[in-house]
C-alpha positions in Angstrom: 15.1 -13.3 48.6 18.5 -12.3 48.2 19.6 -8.3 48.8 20.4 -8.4 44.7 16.8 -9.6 44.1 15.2 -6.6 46.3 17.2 -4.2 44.5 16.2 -5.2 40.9 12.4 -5.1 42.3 12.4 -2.1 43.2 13.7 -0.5 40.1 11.7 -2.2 38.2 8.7 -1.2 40.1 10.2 2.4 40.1 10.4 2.2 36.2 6.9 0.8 36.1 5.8 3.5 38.0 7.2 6.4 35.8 6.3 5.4 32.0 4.6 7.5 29.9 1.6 7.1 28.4 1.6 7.1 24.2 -0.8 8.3 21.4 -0.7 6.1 18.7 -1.9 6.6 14.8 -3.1 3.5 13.1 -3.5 3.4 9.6 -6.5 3.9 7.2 -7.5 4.0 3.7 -9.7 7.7 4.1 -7.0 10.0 5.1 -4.6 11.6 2.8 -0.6 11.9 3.9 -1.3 15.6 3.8 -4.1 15.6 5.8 -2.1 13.3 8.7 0.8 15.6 8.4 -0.9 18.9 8.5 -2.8 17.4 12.0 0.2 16.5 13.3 1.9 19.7 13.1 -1.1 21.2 14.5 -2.0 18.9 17.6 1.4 17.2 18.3 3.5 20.0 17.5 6.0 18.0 15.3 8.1 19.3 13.1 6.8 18.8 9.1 9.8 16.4 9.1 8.9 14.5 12.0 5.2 14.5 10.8 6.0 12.8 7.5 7.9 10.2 9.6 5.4 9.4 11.5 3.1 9.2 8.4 5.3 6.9 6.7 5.6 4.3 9.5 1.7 4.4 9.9 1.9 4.0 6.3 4.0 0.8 6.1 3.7 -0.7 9.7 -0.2 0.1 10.4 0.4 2.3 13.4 3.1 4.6 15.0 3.6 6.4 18.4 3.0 9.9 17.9 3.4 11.2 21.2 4.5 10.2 24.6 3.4 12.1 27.9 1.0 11.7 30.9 -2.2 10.7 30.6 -3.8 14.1 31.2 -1.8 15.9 28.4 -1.7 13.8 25.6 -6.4 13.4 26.2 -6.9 16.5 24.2 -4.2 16.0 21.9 -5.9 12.3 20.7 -9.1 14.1 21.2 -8.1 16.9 18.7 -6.4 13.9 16.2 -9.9 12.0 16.8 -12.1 15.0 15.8 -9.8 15.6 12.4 -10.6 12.2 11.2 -7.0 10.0 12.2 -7.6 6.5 14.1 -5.9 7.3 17.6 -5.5 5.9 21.1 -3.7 6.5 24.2 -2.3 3.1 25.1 
């Protein structure tokens, strides 16, 4: 293995290594755009603008990242989204 080789392994293990976790919203046909909005200002602490984004992609694509972070901060927060009804998962 060349030198050039070694050095791209061990970024990419480094990158590997360092990626957040997500929460992502998948779509459903119970909850109201309000009602996804209004729970992610509250849990997510988005801005109404960025909530209404994020309920427009679930909208139209089926599912949108809501939140990024370590594993031990974004639990409660798809725990909170879970118990309000949305269709959440840390992946």
């Amino acid at each position: 293995m060349s030198t050039k080789e070694k050095v791209r392994e061990r970024v990419s293990v480094k990158e590997a290594i360092s990626l957040d976790n997500e929460i992502v919203v998948y779509n459903d046909d119970v909850n109201t755009f309000d009602h996804v909005i209004e729970t992610l200002i509250r849990v997510c602490d988005h801005t109404p603008e960025q909530a209404e984004q994020c309920s427009l992609i679930v909208h139209y694509n089926g599912k949108c990242t809501v939140k990024t972070g370590p594993y031990e901060k974004l639990k409660p927060q798809c725990t909170q989204l879970l118990e309000a009804g949305l269709n959440a998962e840390i992946i």
